[in-house]
SETI-301629 format. One record per residue (C-alpha): residue in three letters; x, y, z. Coordinates in nm, 3 decimals, always signed. Layout:
BEGIN
(site 'Ala' (X Y Z)),
...
END
This chain:
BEGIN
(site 'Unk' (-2.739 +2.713 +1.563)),
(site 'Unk' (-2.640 +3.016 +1.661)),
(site 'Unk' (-2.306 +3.137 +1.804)),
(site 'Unk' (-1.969 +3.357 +1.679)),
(site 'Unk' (-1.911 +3.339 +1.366)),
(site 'Unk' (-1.624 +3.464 +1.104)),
(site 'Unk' (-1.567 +3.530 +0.789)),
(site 'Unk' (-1.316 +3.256 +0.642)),
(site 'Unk' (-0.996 +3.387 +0.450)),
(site 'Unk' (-1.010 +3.385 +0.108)),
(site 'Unk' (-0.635 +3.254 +0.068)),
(site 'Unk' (-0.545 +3.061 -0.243)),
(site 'Unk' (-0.528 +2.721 -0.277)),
(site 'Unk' (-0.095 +2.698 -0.314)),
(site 'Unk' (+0.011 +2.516 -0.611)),
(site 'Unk' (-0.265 +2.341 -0.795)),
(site 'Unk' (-0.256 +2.128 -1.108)),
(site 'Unk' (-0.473 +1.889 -1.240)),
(site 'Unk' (-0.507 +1.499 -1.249)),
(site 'Unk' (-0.444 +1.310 -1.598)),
(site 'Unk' (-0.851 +1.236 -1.624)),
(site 'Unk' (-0.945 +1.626 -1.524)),
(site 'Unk' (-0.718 +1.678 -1.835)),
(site 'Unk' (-0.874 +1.437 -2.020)),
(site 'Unk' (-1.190 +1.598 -1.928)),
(site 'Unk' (-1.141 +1.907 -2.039)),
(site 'Unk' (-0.966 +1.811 -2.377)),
(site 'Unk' (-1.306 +1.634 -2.478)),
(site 'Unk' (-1.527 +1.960 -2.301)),
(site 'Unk' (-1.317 +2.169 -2.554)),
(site 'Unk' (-1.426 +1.955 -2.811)),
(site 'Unk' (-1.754 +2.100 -2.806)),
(site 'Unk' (-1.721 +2.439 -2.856)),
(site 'Unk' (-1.563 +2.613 -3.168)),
(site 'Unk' (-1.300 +2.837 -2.891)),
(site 'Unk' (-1.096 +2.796 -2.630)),
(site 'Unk' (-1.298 +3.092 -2.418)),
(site 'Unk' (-1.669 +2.967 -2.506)),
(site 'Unk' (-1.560 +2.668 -2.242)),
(site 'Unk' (-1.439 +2.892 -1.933)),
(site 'Unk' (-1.772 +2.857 -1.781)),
(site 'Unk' (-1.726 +2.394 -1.793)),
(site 'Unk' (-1.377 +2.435 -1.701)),
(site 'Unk' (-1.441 +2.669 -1.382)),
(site 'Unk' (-1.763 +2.401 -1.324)),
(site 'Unk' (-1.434 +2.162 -1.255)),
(site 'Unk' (-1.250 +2.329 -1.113)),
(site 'Unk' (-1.517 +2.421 -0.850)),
(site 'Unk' (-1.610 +2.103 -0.830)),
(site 'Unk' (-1.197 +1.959 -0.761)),
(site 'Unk' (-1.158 +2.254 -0.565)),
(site 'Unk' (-1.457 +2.368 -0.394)),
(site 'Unk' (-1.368 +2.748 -0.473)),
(site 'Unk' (-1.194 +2.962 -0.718)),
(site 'Unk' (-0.876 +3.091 -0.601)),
(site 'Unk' (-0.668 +3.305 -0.821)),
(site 'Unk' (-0.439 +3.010 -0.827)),
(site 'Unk' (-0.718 +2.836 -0.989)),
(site 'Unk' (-0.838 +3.121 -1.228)),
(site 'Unk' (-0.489 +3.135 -1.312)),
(site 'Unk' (-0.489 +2.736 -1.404)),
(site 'Unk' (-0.796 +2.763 -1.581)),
(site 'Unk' (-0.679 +3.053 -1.808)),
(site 'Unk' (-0.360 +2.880 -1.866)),
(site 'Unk' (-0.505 +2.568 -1.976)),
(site 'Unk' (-0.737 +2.716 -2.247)),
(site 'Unk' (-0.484 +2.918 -2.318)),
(site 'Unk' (-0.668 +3.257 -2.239)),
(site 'Unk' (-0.580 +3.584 -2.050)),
(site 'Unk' (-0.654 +3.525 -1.699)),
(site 'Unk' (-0.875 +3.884 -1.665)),
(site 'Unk' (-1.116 +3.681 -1.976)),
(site 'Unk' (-1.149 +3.390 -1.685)),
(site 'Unk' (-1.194 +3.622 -1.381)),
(site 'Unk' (-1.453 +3.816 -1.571)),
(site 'Unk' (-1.647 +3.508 -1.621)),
(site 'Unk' (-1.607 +3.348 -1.261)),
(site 'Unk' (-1.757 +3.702 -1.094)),
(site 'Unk' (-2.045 +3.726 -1.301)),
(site 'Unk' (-2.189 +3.425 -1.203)),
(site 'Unk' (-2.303 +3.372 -0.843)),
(site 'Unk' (-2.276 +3.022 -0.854)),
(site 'Unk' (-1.907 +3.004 -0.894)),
(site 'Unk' (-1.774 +3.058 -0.522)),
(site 'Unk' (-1.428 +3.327 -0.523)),
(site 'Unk' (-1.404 +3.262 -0.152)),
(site 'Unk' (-1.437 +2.916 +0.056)),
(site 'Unk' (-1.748 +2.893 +0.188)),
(site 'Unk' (-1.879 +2.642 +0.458)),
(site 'Unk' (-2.037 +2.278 +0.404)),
(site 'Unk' (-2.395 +2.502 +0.298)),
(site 'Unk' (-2.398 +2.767 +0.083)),
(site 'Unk' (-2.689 +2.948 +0.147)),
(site 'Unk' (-2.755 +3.211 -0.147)),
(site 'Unk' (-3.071 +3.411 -0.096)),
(site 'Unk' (-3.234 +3.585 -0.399)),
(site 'Unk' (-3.294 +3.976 -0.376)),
(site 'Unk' (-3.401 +4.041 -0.733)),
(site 'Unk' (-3.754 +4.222 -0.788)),
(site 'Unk' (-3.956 +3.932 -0.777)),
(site 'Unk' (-3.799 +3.803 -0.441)),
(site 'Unk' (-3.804 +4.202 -0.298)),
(site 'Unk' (-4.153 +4.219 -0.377)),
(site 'Unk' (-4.251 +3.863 -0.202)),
(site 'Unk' (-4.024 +3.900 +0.130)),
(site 'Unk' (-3.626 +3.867 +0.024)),
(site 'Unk' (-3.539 +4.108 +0.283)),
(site 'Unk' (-3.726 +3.939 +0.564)),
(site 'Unk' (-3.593 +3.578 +0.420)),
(site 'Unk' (-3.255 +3.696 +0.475)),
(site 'Unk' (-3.315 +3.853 +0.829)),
(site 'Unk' (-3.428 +3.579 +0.927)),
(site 'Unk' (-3.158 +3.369 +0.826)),
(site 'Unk' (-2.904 +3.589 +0.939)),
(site 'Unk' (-3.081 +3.578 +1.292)),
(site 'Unk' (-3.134 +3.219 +1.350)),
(site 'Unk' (-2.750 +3.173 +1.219)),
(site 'Unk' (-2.648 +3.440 +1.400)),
(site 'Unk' (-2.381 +3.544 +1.128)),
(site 'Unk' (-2.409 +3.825 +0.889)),
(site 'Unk' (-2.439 +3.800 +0.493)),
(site 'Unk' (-2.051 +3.661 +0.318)),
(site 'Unk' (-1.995 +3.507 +0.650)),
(site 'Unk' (-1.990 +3.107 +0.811)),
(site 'Unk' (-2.132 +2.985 +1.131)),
(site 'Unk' (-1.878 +2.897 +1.355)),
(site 'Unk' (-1.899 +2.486 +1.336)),
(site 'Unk' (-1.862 +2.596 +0.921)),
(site 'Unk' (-2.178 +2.446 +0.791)),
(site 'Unk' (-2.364 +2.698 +0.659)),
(site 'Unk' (-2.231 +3.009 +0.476)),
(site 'Unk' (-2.485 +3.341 +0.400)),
(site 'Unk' (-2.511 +3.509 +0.083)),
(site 'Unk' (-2.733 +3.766 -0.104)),
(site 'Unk' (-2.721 +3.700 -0.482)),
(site 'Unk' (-2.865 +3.833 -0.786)),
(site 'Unk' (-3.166 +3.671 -0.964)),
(site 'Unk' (-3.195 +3.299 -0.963)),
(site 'Unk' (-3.438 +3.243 -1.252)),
(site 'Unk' (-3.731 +3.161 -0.976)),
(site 'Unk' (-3.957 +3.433 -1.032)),
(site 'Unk' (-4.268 +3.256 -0.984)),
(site 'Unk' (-4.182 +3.121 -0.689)),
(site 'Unk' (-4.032 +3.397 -0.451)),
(site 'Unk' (-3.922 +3.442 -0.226)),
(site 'Unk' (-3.650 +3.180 -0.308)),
(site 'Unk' (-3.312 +3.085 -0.205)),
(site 'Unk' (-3.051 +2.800 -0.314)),
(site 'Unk' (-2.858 +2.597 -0.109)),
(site 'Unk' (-2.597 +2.459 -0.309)),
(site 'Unk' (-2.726 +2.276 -0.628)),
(site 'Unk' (-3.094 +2.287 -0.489)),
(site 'Unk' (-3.402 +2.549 -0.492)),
(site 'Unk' (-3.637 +2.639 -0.176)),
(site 'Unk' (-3.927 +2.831 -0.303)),
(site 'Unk' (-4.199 +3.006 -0.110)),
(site 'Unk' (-4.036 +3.069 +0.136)),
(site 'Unk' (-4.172 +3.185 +0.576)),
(site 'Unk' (-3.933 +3.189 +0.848)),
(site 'Unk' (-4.122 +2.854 +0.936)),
(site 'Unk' (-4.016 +2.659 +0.620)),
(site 'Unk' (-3.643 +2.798 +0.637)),
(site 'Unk' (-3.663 +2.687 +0.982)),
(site 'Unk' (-3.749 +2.337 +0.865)),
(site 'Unk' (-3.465 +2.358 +0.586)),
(site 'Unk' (-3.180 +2.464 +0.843)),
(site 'Unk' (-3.284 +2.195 +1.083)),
(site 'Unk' (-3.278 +1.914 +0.803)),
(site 'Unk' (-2.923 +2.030 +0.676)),
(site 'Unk' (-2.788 +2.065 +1.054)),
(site 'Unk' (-2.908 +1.723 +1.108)),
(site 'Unk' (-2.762 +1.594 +0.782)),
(site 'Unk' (-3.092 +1.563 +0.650)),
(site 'Unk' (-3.201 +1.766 +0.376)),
(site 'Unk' (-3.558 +1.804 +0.289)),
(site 'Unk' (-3.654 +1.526 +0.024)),
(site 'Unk' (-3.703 +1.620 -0.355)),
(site 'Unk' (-3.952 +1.669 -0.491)),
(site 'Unk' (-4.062 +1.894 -0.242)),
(site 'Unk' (-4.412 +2.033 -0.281)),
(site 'Unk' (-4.295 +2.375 -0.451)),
(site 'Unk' (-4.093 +2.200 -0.716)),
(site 'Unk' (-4.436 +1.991 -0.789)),
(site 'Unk' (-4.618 +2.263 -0.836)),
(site 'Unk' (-4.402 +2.438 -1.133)),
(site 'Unk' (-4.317 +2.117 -1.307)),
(site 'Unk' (-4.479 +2.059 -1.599)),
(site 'Unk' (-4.676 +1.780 -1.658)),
(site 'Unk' (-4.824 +1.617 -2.001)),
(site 'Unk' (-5.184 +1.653 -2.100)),
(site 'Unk' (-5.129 +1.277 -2.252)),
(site 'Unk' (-5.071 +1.087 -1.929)),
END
């Protein structure tokens, strides 16, 4: 999996404007909370989702559409890690580096990760499936070290199991959920 890599461009996205239903969407999102800037954080959620990053053209939408200042929807986008400013390839690999994760390995997690891509942290492997990040805490304390790949958690991790999680992704076969980590933090009722 290795090979050159690059950085991609974080261009904007041109003109962008959304569909009748994302409208509709976000009218009834807005619904829910008592101002315009306490839904920011669903809007950007479609946005990423329509768009698969957050250009400026896109902060700029976003801002416009709940009528806000567009600095109130770029301070919200940067502050959290899950909300991508830059395009990113098919994986986004964000590796915790918090305390918890220092203590239990982060730094040899994201050696390794960086080796057996062969790219460097903010950067995508050259066939653009997998994308390398070091983020602030992920709320897996417990568990560390820990990274997320997209929507998903891999806890505990050694070089070995990363190994495992690269080769299931690059084969278009991502490690099943549950997987045993997630099993062993979920709670489970004394009544059954």
């Amino acid at each position: 999996m290795s090979g050159s890599s690059h950085a991609l461009p974080a261009q904007g996205h041109g003109p962008v404007q959304w569909s009748p239903e994302d409208l509709e969407r976000i009218a009834e999102i807005k619904t829910h909370y008592a101002t315009q800037r306490a839904a920011i954080l669903p809007v950007l959620w479609i946005a990423q989702k329509k768009w698969d990053w957050l250009s400026f053209d896109v902060m700029r939408l976003v801002a416009q559409t709940l009528e806000l200042a567009p600095s109130e929807v770029f301070a919200v986008a940067t502050f959290y890690s899950m909300l991508k400013k830059q395009p990113t390839g098919k994986y986004l690999i964000q590796v915790c580096h918090t305390l918890s994760c220092k203590l239990g390995g982060a730094e040899r997690i994201i050696t390794h990760v960086k080796d057996r891509l062969g790219i460097q942290e903010g950067e995508t492997t050259a066939d653009g499936m997998f994308t390398l990040m070091r983020v602030e805490c992920l709320a897996s304390c417990g568990s560390a070290p820990m990274m997320q790949i997209d929507d998903d958690f891999y806890e505990q991790l050694t070089p070995e199991k990363i190994d495992q999680i690269l080769d299931g992704f690059a084969q278009g076969e991502p490690l099943p959920l549950p997987r045993p980590e997630v099993d062993q933090w979920t709670f489970q009722s004394l009544e059954s």
